[in-house]
TORLO-912197 format. One record per residue: y negated, z, x of N, C-alpha, C, O, CB in turn. Coordinates in steps of 0.001 Angstrom, whole numbers, padded with zeros to 6 digits, always signed. Glycine has a CB too. Example, Ala and Ser with C-alpha at 12.3 -4.5 7.8 and 13.67 -1.06 7.14 Angstrom:
BEGIN
+005690+007800+013190+004500+007800+012300+003300+007800+013200+003319+008465+014236+004473+009046+011308/+002250+007080+012850+001060+007140+013670-000030+007870+012900-001138+008039+013409+000598+005725+014084/
// end
This chain:
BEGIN
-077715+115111+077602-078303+113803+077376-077210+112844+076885-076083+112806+077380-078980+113266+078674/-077682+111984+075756-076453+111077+075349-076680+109592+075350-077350+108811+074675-075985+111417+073933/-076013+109523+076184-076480+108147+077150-075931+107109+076193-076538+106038+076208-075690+107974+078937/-074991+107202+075433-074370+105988+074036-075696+106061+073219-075838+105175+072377-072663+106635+072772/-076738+107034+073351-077786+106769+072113-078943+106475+072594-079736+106006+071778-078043+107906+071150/-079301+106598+073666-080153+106094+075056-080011+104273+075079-080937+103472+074956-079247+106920+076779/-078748+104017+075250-078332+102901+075268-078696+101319+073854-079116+100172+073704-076963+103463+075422/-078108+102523+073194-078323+102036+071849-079782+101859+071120-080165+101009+070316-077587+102908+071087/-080394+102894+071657-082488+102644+071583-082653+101445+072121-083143+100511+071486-083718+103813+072687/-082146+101334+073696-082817+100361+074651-082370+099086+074342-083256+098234+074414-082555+100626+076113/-081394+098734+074056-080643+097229+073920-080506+096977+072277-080693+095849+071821-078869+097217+074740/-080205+097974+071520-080268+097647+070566-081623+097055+069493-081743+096183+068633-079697+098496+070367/-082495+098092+070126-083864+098091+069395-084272+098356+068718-085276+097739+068363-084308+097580+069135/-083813+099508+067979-084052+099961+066478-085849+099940+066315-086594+100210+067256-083277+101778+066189/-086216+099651+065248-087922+100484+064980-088123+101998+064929-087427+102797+064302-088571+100120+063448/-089075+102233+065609-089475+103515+066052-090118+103978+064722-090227+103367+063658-090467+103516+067396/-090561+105370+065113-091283+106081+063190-092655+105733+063638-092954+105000+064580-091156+108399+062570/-093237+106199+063038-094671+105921+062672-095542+106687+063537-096667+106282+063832-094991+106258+061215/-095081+107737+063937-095860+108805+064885-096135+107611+066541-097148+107272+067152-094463+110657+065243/-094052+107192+066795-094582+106439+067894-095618+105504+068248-096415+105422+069182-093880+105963+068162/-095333+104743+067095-096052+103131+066696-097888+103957+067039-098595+103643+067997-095598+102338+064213/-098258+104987+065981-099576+105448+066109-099530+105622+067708-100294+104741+068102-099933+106848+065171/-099029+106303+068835-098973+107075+070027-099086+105407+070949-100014+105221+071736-097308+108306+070203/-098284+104595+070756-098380+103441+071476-099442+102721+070810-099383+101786+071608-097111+102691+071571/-100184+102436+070175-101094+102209+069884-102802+102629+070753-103639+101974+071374-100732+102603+068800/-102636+104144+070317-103239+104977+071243-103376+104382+072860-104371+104096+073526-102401+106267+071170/-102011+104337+073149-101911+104172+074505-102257+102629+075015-102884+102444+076058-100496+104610+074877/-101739+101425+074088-102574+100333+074351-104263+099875+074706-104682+099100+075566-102290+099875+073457/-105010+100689+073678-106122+100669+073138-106608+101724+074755-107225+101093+075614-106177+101288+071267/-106344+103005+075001-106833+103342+075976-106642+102679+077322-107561+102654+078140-106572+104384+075954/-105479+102150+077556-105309+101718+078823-106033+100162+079343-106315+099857+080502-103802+101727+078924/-106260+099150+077843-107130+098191+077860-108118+098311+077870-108753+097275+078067-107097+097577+077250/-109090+099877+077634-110178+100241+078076-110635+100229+079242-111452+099499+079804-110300+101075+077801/-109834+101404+079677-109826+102249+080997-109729+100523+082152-110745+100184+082759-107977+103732+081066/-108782+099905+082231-108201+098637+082961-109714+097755+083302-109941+097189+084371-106929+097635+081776/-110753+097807+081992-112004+096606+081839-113335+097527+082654-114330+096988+083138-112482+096138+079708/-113056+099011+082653-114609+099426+083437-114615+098964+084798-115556+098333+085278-114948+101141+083565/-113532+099287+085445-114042+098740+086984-114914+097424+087231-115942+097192+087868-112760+098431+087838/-113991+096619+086391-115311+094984+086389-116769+095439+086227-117612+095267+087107-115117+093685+084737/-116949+095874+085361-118140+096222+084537-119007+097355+085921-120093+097300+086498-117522+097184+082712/-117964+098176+085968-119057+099012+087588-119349+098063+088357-120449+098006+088907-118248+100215+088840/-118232+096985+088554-118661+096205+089990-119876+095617+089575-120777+095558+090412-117569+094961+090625/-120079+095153+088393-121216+094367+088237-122832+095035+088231-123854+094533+088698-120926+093701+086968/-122659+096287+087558-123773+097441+087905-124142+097180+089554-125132+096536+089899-123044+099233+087628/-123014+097892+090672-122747+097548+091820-123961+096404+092527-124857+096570+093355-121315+097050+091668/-123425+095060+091656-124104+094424+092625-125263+093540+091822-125496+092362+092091-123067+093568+093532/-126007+094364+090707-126953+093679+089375-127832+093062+090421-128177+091953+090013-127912+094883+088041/-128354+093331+091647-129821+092814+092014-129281+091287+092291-130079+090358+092166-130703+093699+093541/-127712+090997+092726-127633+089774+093722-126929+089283+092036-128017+088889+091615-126481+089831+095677/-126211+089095+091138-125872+088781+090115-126979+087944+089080-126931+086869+088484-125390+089918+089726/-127843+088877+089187-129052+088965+088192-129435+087592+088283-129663+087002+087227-130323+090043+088564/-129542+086991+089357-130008+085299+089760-129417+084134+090152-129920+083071+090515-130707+085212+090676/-127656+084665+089963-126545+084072+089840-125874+084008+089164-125127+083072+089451-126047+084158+090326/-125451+084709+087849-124200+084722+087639-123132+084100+086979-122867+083946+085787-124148+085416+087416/-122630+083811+087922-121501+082757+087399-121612+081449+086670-120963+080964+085743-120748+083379+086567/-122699+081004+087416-123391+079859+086967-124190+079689+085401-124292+078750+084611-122353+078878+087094/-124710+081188+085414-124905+080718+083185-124139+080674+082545-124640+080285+081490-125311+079407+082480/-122464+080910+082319-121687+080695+081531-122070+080262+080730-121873+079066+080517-121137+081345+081274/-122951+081197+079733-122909+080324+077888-124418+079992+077891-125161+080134+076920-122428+081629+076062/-124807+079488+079227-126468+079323+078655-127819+079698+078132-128788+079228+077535-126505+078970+078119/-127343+080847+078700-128271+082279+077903-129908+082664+079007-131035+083062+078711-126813+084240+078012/-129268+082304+080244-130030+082771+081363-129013+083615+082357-128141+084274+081791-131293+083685+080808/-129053+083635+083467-128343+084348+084237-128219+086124+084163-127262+086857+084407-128834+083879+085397/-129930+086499+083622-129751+088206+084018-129116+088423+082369-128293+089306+082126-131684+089376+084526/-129497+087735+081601-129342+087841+080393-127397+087920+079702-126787+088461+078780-130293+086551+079967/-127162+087173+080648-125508+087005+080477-125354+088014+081013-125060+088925+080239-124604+085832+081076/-125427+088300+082117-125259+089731+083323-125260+090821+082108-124247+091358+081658-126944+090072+084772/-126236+090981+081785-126333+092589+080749-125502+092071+080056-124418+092345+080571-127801+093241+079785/-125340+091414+079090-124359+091328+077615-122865+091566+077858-122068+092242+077208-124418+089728+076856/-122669+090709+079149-121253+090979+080386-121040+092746+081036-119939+093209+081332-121736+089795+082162/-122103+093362+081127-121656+095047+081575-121502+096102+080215-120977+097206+080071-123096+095829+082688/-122486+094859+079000-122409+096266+077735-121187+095705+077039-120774+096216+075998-124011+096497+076366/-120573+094604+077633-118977+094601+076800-118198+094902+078097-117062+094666+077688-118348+092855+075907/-118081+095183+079095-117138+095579+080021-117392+096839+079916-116541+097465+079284-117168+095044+081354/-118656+097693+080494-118531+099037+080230-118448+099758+078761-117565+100548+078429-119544+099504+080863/-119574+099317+077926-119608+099783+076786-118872+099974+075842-118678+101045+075268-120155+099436+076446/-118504+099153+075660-117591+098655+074641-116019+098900+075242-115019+099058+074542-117951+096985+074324/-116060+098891+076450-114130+099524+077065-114683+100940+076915-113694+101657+077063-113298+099089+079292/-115795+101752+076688-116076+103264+076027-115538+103227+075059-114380+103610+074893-117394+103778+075707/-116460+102632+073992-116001+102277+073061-114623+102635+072355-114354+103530+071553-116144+101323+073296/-113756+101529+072982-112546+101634+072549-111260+102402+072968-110176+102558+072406-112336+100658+072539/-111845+102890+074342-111017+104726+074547-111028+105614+074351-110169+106469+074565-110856+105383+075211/-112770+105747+073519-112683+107110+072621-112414+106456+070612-112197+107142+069614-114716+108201+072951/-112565+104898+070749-111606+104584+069247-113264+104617+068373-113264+104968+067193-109976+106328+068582/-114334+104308+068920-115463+104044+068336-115426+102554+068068-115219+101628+068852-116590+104510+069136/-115713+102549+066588-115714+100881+065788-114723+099567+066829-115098+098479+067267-117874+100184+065735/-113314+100310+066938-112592+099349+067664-112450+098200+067685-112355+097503+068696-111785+099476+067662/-112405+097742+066217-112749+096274+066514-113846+095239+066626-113761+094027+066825-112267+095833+065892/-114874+096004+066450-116223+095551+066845-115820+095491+068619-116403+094594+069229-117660+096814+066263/-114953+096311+069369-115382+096422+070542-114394+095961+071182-114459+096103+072403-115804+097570+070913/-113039+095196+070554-111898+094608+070842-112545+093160+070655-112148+092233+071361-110594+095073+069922/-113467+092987+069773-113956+091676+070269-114343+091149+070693-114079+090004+071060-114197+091225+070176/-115589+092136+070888-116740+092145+071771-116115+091416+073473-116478+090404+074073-117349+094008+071838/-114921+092606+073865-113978+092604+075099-113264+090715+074413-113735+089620+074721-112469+094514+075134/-112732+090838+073996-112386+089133+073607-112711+088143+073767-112104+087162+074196-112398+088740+072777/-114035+088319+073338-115077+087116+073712-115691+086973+075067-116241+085936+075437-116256+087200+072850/-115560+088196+075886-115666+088079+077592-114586+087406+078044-114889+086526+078851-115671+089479+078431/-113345+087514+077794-112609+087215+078384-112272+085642+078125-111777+084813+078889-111786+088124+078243/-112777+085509+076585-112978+083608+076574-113632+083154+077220-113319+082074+077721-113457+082854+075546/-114965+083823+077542-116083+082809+078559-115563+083059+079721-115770+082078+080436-117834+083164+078652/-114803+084138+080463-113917+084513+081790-113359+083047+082156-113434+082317+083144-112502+085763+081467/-112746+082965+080851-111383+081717+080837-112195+080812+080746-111877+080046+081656-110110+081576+079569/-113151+080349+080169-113742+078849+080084-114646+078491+081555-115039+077390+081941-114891+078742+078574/-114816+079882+082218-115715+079629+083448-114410+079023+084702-114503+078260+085663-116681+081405+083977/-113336+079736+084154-112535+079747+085587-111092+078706+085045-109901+078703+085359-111994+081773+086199/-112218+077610+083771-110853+076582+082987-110021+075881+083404-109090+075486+082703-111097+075666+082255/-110253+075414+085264-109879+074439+085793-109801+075077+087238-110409+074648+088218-110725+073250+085495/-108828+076333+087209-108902+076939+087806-107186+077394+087988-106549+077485+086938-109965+077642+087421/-106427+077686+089362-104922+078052+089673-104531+078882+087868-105289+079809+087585-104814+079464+091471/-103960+078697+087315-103471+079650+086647-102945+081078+086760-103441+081934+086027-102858+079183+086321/-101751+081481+087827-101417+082300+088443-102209+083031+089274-102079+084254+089339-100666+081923+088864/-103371+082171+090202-103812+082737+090846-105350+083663+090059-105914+084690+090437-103838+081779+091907/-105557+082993+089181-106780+083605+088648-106772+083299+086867-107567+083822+086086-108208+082846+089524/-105926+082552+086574-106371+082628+084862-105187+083879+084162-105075+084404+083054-106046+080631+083891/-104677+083954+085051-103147+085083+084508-103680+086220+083543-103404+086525+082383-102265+086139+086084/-104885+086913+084844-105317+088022+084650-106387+088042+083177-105961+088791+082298-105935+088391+086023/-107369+087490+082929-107693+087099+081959-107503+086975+080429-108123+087321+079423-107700+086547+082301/-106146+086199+080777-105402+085956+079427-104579+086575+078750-104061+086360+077654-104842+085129+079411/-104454+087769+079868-103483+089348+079496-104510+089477+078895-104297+089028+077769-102903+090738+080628/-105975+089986+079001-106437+090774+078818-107058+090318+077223-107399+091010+076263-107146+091104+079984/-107026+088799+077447-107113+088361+075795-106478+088429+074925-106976+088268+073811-107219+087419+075486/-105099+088699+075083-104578+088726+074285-104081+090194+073754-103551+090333+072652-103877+087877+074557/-104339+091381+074757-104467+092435+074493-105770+092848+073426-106059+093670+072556-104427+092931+075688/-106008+092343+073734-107943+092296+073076-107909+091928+071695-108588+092480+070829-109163+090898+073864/-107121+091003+071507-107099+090183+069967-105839+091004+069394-105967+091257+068196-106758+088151+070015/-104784+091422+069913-103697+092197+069152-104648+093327+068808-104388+093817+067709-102220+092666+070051/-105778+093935+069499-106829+095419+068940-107704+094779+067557-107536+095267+066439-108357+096045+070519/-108346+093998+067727-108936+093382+066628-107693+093221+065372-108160+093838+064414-109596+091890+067185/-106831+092868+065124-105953+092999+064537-105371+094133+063902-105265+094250+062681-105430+092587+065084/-104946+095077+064858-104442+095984+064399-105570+097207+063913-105428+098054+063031-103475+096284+065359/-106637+096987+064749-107553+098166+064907-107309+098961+065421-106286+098731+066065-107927+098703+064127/-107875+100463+065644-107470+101253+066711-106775+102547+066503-106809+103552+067213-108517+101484+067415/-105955+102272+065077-104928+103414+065007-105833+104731+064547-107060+104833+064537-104107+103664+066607/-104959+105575+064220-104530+106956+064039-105668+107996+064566-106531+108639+063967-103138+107167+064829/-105262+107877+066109-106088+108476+067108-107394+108289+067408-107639+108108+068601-105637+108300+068059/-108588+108285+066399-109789+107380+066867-110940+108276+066164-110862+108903+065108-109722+105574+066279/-112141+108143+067146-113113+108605+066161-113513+108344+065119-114127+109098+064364-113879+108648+066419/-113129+106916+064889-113243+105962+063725-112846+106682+062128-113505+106741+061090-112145+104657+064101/-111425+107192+062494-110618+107699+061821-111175+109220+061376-110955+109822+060325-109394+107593+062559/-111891+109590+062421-112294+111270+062150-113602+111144+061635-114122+112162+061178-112340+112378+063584/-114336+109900+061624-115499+109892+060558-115416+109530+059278-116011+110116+058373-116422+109165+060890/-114528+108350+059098-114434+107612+058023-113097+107923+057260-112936+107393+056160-114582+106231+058416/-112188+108698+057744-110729+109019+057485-109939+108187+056813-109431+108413+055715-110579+110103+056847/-109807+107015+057604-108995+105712+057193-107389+106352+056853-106722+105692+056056-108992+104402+058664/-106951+107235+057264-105827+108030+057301-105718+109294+056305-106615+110132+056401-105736+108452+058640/-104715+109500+055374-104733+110448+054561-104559+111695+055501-104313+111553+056699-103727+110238+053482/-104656+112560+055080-104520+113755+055981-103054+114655+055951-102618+115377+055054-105729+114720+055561/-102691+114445+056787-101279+115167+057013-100172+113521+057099-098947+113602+057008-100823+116542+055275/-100681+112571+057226-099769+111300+057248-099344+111304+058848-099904+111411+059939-100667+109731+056712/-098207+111149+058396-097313+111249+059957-096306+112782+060055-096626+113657+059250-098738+111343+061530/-095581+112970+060646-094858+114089+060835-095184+115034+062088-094630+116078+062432-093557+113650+060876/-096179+114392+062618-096542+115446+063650-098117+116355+063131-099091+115682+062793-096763+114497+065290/-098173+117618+063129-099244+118724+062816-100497+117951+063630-100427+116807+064080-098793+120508+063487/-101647+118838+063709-102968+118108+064613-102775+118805+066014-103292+118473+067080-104786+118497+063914/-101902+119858+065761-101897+120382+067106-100882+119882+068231-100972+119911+069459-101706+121742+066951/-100147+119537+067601-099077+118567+068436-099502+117765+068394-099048+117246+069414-097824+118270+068193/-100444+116721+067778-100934+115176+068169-101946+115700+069382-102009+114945+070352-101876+114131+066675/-102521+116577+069414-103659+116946+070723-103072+117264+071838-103454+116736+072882-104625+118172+070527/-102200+118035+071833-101152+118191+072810-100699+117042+073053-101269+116617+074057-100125+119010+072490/-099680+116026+072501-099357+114349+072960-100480+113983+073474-100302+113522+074602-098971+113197+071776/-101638+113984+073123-103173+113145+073392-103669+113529+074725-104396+112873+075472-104489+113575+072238/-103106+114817+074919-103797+115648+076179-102317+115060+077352-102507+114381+078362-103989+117995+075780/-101699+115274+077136-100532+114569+078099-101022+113270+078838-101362+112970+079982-099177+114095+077163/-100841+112409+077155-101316+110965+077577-102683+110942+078587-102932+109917+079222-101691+110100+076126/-103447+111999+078678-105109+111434+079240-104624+111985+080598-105300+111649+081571-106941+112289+078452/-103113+113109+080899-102997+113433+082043-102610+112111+082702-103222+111398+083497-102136+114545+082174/-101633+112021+082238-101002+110604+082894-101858+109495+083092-101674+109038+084220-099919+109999+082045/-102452+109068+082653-103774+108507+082750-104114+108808+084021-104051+107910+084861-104774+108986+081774/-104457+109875+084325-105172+110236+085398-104143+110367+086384-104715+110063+087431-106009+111425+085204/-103057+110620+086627-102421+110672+087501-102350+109176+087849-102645+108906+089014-101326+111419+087252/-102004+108136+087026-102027+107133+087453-102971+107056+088557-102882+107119+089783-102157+106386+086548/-103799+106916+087805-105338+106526+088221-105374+107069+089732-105386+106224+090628-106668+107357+087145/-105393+108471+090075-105621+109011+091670-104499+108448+092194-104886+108051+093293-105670+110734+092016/-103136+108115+092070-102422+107481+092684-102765+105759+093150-102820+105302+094292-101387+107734+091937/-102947+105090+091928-103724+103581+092425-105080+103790+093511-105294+103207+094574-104448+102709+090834/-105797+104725+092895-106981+104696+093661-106778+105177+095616-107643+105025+096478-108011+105859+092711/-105358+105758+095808-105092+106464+096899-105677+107490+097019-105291+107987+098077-105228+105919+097854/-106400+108120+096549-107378+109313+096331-106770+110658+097100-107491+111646+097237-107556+109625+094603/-106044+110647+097361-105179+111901+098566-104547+111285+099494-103844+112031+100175-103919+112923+097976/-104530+109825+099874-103835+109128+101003-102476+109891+100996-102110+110787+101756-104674+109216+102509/-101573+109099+099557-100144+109538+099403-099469+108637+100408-099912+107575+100845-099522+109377+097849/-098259+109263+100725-097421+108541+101562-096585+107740+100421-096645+107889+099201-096527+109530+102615/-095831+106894+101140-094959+106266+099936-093877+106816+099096-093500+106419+097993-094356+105280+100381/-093197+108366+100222-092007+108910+099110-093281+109584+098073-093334+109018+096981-090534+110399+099911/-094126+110517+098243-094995+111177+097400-095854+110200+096048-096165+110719+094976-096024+111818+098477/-096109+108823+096374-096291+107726+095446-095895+107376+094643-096406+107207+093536-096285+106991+095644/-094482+107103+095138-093541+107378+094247-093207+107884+093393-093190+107226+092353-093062+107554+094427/-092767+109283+093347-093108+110780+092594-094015+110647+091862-093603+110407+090727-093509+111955+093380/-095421+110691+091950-096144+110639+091451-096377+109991+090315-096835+110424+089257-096584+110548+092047/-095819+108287+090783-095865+107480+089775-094213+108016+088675-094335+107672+087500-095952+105731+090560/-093116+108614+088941-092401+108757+088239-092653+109870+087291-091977+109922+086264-091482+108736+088839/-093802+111003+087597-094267+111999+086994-095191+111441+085795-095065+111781+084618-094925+112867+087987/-095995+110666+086219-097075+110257+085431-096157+109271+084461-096386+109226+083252-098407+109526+086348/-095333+108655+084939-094428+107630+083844-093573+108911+082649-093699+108883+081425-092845+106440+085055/-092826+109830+083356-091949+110472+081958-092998+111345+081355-092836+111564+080154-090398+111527+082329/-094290+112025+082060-095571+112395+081146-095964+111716+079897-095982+112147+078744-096717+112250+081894/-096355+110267+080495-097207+109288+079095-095447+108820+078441-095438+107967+077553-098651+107224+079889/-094320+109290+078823-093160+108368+077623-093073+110044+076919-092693+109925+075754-090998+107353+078502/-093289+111409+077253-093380+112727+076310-094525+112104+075640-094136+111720+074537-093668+114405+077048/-095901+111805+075835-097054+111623+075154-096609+110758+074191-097052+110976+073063-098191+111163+075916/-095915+109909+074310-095649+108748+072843-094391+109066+072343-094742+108890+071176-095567+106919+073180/-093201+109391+072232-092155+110057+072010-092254+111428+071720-091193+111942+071366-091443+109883+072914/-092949+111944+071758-092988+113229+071552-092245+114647+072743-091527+114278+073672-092352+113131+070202/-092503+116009+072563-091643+116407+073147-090478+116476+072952-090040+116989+073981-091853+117089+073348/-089383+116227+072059-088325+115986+071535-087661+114625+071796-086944+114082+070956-088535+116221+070350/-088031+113920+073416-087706+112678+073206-086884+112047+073418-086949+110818+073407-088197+112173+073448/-085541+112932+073755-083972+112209+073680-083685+112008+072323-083282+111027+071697-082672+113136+074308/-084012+113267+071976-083780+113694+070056-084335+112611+069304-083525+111959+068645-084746+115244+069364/-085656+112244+069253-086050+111090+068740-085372+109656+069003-085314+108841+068083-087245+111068+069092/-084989+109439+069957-084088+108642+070479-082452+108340+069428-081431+108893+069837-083879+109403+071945/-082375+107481+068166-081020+108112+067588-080995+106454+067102-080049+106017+066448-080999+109741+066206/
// end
């Protein structure tokens, strides 16, 4: 391992190739998915007591009426954009929840409750922007991408892709406590699932890429 070129990635900053940029991309777009369903279950969860509350009407629509439009852009549409279906239809869709989020809760602690929100807007609007990359169904219908662009084969991008959805999931049973880990095993876990998803975007070669 050559820690002068390790060094020189991290502080220096060079731009990464194009494979990464596509792979972090990937990984933005899924993890701002994956991050928006839980809201969206909770609200399934509790539709009967919502349905005649919620959240005072935000935009004036009717209460059950906001309710649905609020679970088919939290659930739907965070589908949507982790399997890379019409991403920016569904990066906005997620955008525009998170403006009425922010306009409901406008006069509200910042830290304590607008923080979360405004990550998520602005994650939301960098997808609309960029669109959803490389990795997308979007791409495998409409082939926004020439074929063979990038230096990695299809079988090594599935392999990176399959990593990334492990780590994913490792995350995931670790946050969730899902085996009641102790804290050294949590740990681990989370350090497994971290150098997993940095092979998934770096490639397997990823000191080497590192120059």
């Amino acid at each position: 391992m050559n820690m002068k070129k390790i060094s020189i990635w991290f502080f220096k900053n060079p731009p990464t190739d194009k494979d990464t940029m596509d792979f972090a991309l990937a990984f933005l777009r899924i993890f701002s998915g994956l991050m928006m369903l839980p809201y969206g279950w909770g609200k399934i969860e509790r539709y009967e007591t919502l349905k005649t509350s919620f959240f005072g009407d935000p935009i004036g629509i009717g209460h059950e009426t906001s309710l649905i439009i609020c679970i088919f852009q939290q659930i739907f549409c965070s589908i949507m954009l982790i399997l890379g279906i019409q991403s920016r239809f569904a990066a906005f869709m997620l955008f525009t929840n998170m403006a009425v989020a922010l306009k409901f809760h406008f006069f509200d602690p910042f830290c304590a409750v607008k923080a979360l929100p405004t990550v998520f807007l602005g994650m939301y609007a960098f997808l609309v922007v960029s669109g959803g990359g490389r990795f997308t169904l979007d791409n495998l219908i409409f082939k926004n991408f020439e074929a063979g662009q990038g230096v990695s084969g299809n079988g090594y991008c599935a392999l990176r892709i399959a990593f990334m959805a492990a780590a994913f999931l490792i995350f995931w049973l670790a946050l969730a406590n899902a085996f009641n880990l102790g804290g050294i095993v949590y740990a681990i876990s989370f350090a497994i699932a971290s150098f997993i998803l940095l092979v998934s975007v770096y490639g397997f070669n990823l000191f080497k890429n590192i120059r």
